[in-house]
Biopython code that builds the backbone (N, CA, C, O; Angstrom):
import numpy as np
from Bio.PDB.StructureBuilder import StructureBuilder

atoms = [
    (1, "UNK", "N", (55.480, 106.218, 67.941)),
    (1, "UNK", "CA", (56.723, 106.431, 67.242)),
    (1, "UNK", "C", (57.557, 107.532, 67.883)),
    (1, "UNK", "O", (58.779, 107.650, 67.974)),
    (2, "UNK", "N", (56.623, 108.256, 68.274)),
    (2, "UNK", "CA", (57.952, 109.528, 69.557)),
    (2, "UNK", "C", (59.023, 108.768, 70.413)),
    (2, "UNK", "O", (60.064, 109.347, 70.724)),
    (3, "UNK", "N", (58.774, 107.453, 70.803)),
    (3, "UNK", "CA", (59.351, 106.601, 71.863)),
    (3, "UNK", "C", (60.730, 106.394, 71.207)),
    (3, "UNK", "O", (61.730, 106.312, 71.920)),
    (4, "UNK", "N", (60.790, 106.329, 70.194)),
    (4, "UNK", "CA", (61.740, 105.582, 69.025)),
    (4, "UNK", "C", (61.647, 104.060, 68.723)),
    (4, "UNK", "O", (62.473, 103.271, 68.264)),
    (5, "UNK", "N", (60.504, 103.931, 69.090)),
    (5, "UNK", "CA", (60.152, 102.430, 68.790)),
    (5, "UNK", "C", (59.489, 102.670, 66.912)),
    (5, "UNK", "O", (58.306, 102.440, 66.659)),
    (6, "UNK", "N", (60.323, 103.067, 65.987)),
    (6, "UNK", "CA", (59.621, 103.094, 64.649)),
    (6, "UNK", "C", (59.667, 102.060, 63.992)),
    (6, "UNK", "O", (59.194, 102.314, 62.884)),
    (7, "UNK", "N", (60.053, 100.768, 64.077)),
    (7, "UNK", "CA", (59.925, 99.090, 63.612)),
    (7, "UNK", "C", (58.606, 99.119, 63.910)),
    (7, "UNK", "O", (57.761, 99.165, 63.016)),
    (8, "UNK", "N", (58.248, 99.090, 65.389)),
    (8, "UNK", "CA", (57.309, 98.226, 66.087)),
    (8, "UNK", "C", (55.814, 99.435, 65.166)),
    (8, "UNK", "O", (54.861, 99.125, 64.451)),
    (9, "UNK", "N", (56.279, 100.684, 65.643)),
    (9, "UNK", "CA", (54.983, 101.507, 65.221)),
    (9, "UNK", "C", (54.802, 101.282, 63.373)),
    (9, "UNK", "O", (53.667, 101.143, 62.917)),
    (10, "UNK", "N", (55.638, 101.273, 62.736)),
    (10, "UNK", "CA", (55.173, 101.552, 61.833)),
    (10, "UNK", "C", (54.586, 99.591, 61.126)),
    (10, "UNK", "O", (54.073, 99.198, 60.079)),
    (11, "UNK", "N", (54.972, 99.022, 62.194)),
    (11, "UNK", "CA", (54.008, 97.490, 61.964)),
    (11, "UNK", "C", (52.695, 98.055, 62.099)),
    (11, "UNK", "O", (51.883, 98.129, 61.177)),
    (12, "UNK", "N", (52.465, 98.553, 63.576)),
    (12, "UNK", "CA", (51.063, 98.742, 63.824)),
    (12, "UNK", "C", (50.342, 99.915, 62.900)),
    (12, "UNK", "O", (49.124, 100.017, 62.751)),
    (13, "UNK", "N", (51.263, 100.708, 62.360)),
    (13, "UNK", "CA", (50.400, 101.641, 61.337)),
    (13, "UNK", "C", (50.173, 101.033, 60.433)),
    (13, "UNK", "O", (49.118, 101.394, 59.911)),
    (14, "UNK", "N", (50.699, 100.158, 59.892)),
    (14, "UNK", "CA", (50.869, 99.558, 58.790)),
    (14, "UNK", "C", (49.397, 98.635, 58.480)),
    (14, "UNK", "O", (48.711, 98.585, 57.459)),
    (15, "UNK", "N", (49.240, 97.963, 59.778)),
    (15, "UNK", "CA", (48.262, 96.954, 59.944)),
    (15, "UNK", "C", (46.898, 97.772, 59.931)),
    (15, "UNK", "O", (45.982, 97.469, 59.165)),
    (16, "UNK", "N", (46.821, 98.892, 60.884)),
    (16, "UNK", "CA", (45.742, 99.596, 60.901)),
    (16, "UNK", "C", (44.915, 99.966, 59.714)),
    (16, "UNK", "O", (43.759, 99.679, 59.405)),
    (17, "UNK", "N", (45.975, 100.792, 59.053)),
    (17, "UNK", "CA", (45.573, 100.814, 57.748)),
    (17, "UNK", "C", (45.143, 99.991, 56.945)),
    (17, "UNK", "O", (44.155, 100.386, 56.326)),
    (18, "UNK", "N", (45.578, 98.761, 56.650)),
    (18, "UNK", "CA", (45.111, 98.001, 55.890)),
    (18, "UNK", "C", (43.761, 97.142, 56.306)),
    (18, "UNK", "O", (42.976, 96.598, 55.529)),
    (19, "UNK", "N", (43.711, 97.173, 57.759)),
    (19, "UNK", "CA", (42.669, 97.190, 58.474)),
    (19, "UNK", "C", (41.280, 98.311, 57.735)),
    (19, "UNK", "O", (40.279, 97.986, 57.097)),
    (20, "UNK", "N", (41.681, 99.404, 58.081)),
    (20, "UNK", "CA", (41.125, 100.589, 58.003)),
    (20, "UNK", "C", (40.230, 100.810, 56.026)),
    (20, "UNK", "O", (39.129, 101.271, 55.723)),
    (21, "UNK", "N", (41.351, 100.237, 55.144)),
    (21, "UNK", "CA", (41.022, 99.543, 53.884)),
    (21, "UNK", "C", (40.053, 98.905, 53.825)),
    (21, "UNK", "O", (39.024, 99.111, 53.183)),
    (22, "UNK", "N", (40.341, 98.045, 54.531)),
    (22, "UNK", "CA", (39.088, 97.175, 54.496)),
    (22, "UNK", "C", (37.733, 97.272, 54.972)),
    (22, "UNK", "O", (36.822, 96.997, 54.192)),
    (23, "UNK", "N", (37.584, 97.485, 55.679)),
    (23, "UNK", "CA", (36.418, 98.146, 56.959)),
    (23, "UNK", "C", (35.282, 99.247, 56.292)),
    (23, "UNK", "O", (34.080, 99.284, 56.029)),
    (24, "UNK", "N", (36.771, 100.311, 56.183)),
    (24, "UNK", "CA", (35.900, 101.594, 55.906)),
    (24, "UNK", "C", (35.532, 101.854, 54.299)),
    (24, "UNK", "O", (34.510, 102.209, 53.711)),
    (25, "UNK", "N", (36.844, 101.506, 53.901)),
    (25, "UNK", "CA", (37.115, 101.568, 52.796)),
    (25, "UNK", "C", (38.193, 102.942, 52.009)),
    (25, "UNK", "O", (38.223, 103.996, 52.645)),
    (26, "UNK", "N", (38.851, 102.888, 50.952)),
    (26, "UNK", "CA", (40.031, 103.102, 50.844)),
    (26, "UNK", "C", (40.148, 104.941, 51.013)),
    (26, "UNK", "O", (41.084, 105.589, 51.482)),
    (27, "UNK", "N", (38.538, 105.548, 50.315)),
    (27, "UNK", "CA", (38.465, 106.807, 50.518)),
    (27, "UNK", "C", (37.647, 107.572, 51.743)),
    (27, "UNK", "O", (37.041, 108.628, 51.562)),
    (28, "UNK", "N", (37.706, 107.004, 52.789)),
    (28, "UNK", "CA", (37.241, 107.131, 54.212)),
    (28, "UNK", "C", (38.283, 107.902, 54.877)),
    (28, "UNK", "O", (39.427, 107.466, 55.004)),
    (29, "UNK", "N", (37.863, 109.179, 55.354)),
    (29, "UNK", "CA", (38.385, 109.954, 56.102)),
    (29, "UNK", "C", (39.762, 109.225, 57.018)),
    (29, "UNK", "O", (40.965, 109.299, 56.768)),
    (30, "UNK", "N", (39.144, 108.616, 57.990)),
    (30, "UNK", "CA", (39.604, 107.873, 58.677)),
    (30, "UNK", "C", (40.954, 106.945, 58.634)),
    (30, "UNK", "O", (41.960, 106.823, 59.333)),
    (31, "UNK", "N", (40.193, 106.087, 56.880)),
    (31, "UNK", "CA", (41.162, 105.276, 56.460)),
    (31, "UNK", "C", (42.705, 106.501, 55.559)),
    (31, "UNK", "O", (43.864, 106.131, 55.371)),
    (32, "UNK", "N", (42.277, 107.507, 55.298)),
    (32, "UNK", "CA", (43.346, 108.436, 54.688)),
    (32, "UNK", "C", (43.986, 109.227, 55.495)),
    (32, "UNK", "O", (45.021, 109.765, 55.104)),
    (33, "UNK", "N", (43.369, 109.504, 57.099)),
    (33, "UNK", "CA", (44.283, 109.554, 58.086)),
    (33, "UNK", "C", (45.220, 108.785, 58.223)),
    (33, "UNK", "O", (46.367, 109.184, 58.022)),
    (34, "UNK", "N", (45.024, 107.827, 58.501)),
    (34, "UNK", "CA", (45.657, 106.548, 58.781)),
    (34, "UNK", "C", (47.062, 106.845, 57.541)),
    (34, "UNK", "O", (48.199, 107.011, 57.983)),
    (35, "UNK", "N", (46.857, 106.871, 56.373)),
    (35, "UNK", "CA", (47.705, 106.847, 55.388)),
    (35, "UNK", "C", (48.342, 107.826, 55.534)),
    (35, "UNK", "O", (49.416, 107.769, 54.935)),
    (36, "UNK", "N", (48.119, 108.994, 56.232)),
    (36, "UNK", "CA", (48.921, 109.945, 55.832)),
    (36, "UNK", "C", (49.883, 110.102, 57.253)),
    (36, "UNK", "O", (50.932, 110.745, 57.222)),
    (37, "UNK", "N", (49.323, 109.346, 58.654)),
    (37, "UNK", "CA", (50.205, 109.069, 59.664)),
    (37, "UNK", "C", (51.173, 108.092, 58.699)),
    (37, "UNK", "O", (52.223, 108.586, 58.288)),
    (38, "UNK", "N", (50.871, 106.873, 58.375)),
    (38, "UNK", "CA", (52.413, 106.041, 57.988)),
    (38, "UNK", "C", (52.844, 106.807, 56.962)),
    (38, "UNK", "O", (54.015, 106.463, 56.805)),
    (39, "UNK", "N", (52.519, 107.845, 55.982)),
    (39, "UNK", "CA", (53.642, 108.807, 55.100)),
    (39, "UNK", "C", (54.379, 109.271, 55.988)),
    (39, "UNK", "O", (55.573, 109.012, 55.839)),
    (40, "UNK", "N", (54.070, 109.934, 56.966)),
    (40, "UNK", "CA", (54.966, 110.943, 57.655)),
    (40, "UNK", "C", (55.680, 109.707, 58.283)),
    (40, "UNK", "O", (56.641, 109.358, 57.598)),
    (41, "UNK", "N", (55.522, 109.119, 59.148)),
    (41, "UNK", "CA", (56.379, 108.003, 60.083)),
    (41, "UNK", "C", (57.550, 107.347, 58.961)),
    (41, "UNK", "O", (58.756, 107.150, 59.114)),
    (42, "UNK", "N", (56.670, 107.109, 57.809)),
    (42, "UNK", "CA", (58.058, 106.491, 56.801)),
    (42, "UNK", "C", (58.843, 107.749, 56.323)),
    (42, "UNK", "O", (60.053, 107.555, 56.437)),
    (43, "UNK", "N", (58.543, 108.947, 55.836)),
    (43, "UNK", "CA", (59.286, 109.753, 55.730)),
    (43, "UNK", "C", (60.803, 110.125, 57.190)),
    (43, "UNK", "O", (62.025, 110.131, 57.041)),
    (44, "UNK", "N", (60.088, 110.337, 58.248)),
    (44, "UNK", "CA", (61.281, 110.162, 59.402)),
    (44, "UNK", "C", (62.013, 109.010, 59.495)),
    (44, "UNK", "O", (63.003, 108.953, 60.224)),
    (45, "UNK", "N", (61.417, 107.553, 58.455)),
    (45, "UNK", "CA", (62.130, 106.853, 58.519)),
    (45, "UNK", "C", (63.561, 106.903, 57.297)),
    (45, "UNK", "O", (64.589, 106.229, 57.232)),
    (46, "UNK", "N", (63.099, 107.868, 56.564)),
    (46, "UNK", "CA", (64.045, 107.889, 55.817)),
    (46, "UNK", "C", (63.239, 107.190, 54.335)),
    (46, "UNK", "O", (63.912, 107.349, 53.317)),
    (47, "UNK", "N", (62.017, 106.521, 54.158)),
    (47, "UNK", "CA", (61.620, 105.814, 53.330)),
    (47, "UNK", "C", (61.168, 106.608, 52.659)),
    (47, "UNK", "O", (59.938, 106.624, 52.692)),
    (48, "UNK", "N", (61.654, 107.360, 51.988)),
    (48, "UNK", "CA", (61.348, 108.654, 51.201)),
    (48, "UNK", "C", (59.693, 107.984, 49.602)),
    (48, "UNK", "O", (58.556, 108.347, 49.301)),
    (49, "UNK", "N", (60.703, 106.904, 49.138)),
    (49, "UNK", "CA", (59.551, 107.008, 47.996)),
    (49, "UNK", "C", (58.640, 106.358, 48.282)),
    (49, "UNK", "O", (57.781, 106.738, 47.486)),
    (50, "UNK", "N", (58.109, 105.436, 49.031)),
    (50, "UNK", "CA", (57.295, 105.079, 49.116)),
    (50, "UNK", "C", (56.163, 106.124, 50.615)),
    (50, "UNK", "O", (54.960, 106.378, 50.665)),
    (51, "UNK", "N", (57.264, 106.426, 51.535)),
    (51, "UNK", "CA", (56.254, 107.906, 51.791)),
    (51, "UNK", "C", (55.480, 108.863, 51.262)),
    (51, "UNK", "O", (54.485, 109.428, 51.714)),
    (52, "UNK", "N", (56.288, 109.020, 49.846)),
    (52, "UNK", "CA", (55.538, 110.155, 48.793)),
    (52, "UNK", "C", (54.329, 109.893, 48.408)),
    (52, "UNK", "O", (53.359, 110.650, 48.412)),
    (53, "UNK", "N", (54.416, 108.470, 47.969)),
    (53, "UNK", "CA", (53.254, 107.969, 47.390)),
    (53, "UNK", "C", (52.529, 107.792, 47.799)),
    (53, "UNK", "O", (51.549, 107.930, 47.066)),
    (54, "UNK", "N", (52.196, 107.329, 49.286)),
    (54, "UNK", "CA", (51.159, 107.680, 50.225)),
    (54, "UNK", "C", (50.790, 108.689, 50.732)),
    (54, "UNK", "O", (49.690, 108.691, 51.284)),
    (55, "UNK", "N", (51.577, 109.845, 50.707)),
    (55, "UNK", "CA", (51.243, 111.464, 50.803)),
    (55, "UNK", "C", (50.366, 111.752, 49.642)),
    (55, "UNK", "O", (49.329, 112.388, 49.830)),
    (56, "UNK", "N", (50.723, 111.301, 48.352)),
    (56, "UNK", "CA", (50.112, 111.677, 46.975)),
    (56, "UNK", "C", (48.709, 110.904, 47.169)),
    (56, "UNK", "O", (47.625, 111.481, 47.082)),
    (57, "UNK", "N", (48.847, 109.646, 47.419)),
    (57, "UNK", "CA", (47.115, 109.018, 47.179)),
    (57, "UNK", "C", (46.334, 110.164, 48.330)),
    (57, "UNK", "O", (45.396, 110.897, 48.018)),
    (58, "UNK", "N", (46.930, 110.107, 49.598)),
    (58, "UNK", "CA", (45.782, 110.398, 50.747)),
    (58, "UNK", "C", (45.598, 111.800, 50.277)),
    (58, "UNK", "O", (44.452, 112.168, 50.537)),
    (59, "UNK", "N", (46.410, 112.857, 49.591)),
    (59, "UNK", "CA", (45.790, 114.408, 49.791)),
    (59, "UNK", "C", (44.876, 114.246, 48.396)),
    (59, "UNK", "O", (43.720, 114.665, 48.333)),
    (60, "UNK", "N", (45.486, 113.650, 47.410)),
    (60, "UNK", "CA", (44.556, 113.229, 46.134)),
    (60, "UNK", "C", (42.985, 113.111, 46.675)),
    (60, "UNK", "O", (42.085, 113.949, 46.625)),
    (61, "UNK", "N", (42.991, 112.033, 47.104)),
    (61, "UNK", "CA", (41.746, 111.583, 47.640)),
    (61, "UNK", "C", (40.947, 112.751, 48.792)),
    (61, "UNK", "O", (39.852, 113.263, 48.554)),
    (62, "UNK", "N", (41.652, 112.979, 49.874)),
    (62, "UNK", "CA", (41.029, 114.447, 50.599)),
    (62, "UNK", "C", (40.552, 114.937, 49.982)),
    (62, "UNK", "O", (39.380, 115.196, 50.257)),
    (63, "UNK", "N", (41.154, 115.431, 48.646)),
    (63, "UNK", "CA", (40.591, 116.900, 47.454)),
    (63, "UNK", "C", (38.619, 116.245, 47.060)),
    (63, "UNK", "O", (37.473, 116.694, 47.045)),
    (64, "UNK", "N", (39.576, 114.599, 46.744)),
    (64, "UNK", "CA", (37.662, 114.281, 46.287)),
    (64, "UNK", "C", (36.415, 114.214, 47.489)),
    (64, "UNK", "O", (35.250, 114.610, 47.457)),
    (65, "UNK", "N", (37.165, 113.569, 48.489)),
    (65, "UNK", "CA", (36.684, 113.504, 49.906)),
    (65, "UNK", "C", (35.887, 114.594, 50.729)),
    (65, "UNK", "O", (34.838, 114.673, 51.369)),
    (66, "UNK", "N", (36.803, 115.277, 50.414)),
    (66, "UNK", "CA", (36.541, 116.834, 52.044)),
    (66, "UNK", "C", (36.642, 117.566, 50.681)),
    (66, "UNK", "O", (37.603, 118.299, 50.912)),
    (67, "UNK", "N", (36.373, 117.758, 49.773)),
    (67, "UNK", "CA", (36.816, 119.545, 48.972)),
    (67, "UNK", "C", (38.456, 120.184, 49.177)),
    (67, "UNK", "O", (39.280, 119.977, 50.068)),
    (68, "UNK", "N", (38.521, 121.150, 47.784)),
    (68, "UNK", "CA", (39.473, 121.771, 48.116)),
    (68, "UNK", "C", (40.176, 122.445, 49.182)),
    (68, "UNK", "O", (41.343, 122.504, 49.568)),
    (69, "UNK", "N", (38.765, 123.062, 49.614)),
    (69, "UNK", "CA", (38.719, 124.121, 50.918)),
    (69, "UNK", "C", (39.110, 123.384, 52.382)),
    (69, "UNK", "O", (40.134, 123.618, 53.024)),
    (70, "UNK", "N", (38.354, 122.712, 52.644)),
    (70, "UNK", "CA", (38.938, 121.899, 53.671)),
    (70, "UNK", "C", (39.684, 121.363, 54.457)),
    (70, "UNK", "O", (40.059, 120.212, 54.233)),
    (71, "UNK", "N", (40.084, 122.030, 55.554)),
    (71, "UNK", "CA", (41.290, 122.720, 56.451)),
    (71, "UNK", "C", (42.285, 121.557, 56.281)),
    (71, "UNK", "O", (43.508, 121.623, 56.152)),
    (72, "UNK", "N", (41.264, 120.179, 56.321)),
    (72, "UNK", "CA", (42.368, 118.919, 56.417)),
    (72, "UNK", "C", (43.140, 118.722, 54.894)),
    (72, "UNK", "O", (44.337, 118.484, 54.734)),
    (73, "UNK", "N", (42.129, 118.887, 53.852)),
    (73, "UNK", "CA", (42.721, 119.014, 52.448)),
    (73, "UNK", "C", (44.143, 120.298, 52.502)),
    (73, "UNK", "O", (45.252, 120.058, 52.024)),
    (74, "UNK", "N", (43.875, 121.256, 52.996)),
    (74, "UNK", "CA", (44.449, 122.474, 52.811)),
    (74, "UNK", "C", (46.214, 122.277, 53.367)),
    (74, "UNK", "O", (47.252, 122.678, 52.841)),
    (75, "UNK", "N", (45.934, 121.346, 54.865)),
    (75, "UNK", "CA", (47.285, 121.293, 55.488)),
    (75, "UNK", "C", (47.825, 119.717, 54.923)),
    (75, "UNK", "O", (48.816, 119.097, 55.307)),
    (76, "UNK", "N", (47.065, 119.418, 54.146)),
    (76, "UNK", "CA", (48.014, 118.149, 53.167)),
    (76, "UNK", "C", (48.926, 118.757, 52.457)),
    (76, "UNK", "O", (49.676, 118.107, 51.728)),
]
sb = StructureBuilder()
sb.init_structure("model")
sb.init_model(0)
sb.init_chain("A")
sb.init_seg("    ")
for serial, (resi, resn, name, xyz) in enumerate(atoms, 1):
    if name == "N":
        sb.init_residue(resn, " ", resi, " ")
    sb.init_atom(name, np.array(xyz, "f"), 0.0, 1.0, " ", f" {name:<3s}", serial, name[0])
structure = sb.get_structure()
């Protein structure tokens, strides 16, 4: 998405993730990375509410995931 290709990337984030859903499953490190790359990418897209809401599930879930403390919880 640095390229300015944000159509094309946020297909492939899009897919990953739901990929990543499935696989790992929804509270998997991995898979809430994933979620919290397409928050930010839709936020620069301007897709404000539905960015939020994927900011809100993935740090939600971090807190149960990784603990409060937890540098990755902390910079959510």
């Amino acid at each position: 998405d640095s390229q300015g290709k944000y159509e094309e990337a946020e297909s492939m984030k899009r897919q990953t993730l739901a990929l990543k859903e499935k696989v790992l499953g929804l509270e998997h490190p991995g898979t809430l990375t994933s979620m919290y790359c397409l928050a930010h990418l839709l936020a620069n897209r301007h897709c404000y509410d539905e960015s939020l809401l994927l900011y809100k599930r993935a740090c939600a879930a971090y807190i149960t995931v990784l603990g409060e403390e937890h540098p990755t919880t902390r910079a959510c």
